[in-house]
N, C-alpha and C positions, 0 to 999 in steps of 0.2 A: 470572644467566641466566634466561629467560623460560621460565617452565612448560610452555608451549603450543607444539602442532606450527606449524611454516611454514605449512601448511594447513589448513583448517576442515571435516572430515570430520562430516556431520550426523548426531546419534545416538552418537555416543564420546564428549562432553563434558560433563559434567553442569555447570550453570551454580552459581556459589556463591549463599550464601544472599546475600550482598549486592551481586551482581554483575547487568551488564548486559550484554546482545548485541543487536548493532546491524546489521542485512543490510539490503545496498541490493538492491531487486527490481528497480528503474530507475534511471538516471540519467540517461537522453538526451532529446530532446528531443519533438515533436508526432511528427513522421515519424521511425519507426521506421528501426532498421536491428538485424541478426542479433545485435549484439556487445551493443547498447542500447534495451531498454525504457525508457517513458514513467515516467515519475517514482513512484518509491513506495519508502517504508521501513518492514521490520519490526523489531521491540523487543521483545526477549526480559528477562522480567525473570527473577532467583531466586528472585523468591515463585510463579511458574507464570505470571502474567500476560503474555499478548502480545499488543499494540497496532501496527495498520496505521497510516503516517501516508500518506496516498493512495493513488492505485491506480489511477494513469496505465495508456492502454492498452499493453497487449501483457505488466505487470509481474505480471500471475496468472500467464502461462508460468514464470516462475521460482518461485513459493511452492511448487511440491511441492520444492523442491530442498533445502527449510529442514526437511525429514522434521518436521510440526507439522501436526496435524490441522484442521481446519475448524474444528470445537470450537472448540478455544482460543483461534482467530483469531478471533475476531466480535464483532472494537471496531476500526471506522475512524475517524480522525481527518481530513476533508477541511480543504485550506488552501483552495481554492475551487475552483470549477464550470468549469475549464477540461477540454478531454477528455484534454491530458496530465496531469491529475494526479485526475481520477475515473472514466477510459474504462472501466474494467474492472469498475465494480459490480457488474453482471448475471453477469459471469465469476465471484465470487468471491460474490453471492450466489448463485445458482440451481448451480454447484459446489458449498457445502458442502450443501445439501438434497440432491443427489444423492448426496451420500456417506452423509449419513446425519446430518448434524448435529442431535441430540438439544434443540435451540433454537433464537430468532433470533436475528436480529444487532441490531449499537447501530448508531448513525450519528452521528457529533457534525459540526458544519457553522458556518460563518457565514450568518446572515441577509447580504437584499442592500438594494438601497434601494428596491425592491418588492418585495411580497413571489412575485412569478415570477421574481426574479431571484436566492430564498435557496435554501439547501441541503435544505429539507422540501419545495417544490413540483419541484427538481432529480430527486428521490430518487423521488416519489409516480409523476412523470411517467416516470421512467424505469421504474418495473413497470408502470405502466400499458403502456407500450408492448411488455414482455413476456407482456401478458397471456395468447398462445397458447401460449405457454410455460408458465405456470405451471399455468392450466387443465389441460394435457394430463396434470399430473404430479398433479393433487389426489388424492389416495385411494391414491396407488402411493408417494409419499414421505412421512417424518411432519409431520401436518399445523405441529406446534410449532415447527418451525423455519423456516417460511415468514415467521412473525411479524416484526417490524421496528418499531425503536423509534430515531425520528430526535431530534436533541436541536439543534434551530436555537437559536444563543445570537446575540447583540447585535454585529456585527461592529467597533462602536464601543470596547468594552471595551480597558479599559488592564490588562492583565494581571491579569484577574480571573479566577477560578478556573472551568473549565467540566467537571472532572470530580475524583472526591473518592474513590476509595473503595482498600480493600487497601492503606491506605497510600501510594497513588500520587496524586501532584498533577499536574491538567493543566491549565494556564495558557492565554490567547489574547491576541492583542494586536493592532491591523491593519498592514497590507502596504503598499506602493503600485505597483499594477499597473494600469494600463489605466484603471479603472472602481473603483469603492467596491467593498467589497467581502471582496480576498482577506486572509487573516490569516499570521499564523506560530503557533507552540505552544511552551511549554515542560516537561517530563515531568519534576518531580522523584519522588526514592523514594531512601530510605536515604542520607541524603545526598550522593545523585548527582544533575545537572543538567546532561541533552539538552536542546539546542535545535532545533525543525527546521524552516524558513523554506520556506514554498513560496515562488513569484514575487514578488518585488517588486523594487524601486529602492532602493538605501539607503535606507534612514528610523531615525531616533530611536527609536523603538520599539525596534527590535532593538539598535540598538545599547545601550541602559539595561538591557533587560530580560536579554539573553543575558549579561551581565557575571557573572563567576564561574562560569558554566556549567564542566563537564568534556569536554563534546563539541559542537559546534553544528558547522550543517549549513546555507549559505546556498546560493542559488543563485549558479553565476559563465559568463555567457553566454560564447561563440565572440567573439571579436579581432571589430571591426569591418570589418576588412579583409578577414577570412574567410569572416563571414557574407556582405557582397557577393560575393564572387568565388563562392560556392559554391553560394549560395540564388539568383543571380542580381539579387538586390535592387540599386536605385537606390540611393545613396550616402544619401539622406536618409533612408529606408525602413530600410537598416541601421542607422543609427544612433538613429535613433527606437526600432527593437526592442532593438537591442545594448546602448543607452546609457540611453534614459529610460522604456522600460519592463522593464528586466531591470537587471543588473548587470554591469558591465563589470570584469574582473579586475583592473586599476586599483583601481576603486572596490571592489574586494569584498578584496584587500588591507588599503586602508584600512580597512572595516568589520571585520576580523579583529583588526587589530591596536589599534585602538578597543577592542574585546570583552575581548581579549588573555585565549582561553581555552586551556583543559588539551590542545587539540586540536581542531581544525577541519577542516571536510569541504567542499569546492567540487565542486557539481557542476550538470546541467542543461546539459551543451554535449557533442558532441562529441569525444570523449576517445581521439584516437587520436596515430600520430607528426606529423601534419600540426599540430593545433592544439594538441595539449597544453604544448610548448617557450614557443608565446607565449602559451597562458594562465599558465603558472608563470613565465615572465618578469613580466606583469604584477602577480601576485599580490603575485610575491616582492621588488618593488620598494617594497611597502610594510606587507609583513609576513616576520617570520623566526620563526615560531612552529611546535608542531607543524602539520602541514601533507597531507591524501589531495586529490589529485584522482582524483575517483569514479567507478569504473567497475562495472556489473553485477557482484552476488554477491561484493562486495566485504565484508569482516567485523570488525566495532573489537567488542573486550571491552572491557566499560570498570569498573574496579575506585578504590579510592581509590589504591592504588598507585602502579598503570601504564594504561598503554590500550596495546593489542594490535591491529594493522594487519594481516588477513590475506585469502586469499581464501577461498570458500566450496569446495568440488569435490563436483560432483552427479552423481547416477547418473542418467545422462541417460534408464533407463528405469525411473524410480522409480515406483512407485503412488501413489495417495493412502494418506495415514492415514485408521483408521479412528476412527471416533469410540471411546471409551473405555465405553458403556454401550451396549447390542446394542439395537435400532433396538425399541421395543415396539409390537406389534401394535394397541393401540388405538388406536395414533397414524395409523392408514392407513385410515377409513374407507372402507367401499365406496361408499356410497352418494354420498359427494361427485363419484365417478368420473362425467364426459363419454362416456357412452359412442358407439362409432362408428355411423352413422347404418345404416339396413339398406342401404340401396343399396351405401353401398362398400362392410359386412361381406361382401354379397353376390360381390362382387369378387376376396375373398381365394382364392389357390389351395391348397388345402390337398393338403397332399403324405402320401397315408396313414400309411406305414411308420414318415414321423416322428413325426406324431400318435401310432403307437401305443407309439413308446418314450418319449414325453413322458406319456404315459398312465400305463403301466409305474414310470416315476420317480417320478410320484404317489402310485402307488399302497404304491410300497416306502418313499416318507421322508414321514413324515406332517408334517414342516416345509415338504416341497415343495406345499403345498396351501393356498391361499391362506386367510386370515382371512376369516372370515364378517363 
């Protein structure tokens, strides 16, 4: 009998020392809907480490649900530069400086076959384009956690090692999606081995490399029939996206049972009563293995044991965590601060009464007093 509640209540669980937890923040597709964000997974290890594998739009609305600080989150692993599967950068960096993240973040990425098409000019350009954003906050958040350390590796790589450290291996190998390019990942540690495939098309890669895994995780698109009727697509248009740029539950069956691992994850489509019966038709024609089709806040423990299938249940008016060391004042220089020009200062209405309780407040907590 299985240790663990039916349910994934965040903050009751302590994870084992050689244990892994595995939440989907997305699993659906470009165009959101209420039930399914844009593709992303988080990875909780026993040694404290957690690693983001993308962060498709809309799937930061689910991270405060995993009760995990900003902190500890600040290692993404991008599979490529689609906006379902890295929309939410700016959400999830410019969130943890507002909470207080006492550092910056990693980026790990595939180069492309220019370099404006890899993951370091993807990433540069995307703060660039924040830049009124960050400006406003220079001096009022700590400066240390603004920093950003992008790590573009070779998208060519046949499962070469692109991260090394606490014991954790993280592997790359490439995809076939569209254009050169996108990769997949492999996360060993304690002899466990996650596999997590962004976009592609079957390919040999994954299938050699996920072999022995205990968990992998490919993408399995909507029936071809489905995406016509429902996206409105031409029959060749569906099947161009369903079939030979994506994976088709057919094929993603095969790919499974090829791999023939501890347990496998399908997802990237639509997962409701309408489409789910003929993706698991498809799958299951040519795999009988464990077997999730993936729906948001979705939960695998994964031990050498067993793996454990559950869902997450979130307080739907959770806070952020707070970072674990109290925000230090040298980190907020003043002098960096923008300040507001006289014309619109000149603009402001000041309402006396509250000025003079905000005065008052000052003057009784000498923390409510800003840093020189």
């Amino acid at each position: 009998m299985s240790d663990y509640r039916d349910a994934y209540y965040p903050g009751t669980e302590q994870l084992g020392p050689s244990e892994m937890r595995v939440t989907a923040l997305g699993t659906g597709m470009p165009n959101l809907r209420p039930s399914q964000m844009s593709c992303s997974y988080a990875v909780e290890l026993g040694n404290g480490d957690v690693f983001l594998f993308d962060l498709g739009t809309g799937s930061m609305s689910r991270f405060p649900a995993l009760g995990l600080s900003y902190e500890r989150a600040n290692k993404l692993f991008l599979t490529h530069l689609h906006t379902d599967h890295m929309g939410d950068f700016l959400a999830w960096y410019v969130g943890g400086w507002i909470e207080g993240r006492q550092r910056g973040v990693r980026v790990w990425g595939p180069s492309g076959t220019s370099p404006e098409l890899g993951t370091k000019h993807c990433i540069e350009h995307l703060i660039e384009g924040a830049r009124w954003d960050i400006v406003s906050r220079h001096g009022r958040l700590p400066a240390s956690s603004v920093e950003i350390e992008v790590n573009e590796f070779d998208y060519t790589q046949d499962n070469e090692i692109v991260y090394d450290e606490n014991g954790v291996v993280v592997r790359s190998w490439p995809a076939v999606h569209f254009i050169d390019g996108p990769i997949s990942y492999s996360l060993e540690w304690e002899g466990l081995k996650l596999v997590v495939g962004g976009d592609t098309a079957p390919n040999k890669w994954y299938v050699e490399h996920a072999k022995g895994a205990d968990l992998i995780i490919h993408e399995c698109f909507i029936t071809i029939d489905v995406l016509a009727e429902k996206f409105g697509f031409p029959m060749w248009r569906a099947i161009e996206v369903g079939a030979r740029g994506h994976t088709s539950p057919l094929a993603c069956g095969v790919v499974f049972r090829e791999v023939a691992p501890r347990h496998a994850i399908a997802y990237h489509f639509f997962n409701d009563h309408m489409t789910a019966p003929k993706v698991l038709e498809g799958l299951r024609a040519n795999y009988d293995g464990g077997l999730s089709l993936a729906k948001d806040l979705m939960v695998w423990n994964v031990t050498k044991d067993q793996i454990i299938e559950r869902f997450l249940i979130p307080n739907p008016d959770t806070w952020p965590v707070p970072p674990e060391d109290a925000v230090d004042p040298s980190t907020l220089p003043y002098k960096e601060r923008t300040p507001l020009s006289d014309w619109v200062k000149a603009g402001e209405f000041v309402i006396e009464e509250v000025e003079e309780r905000i005065q008052q407040e000052e003057a009784e907590n000498p923390d409510a007093v800003r840093p020189s």
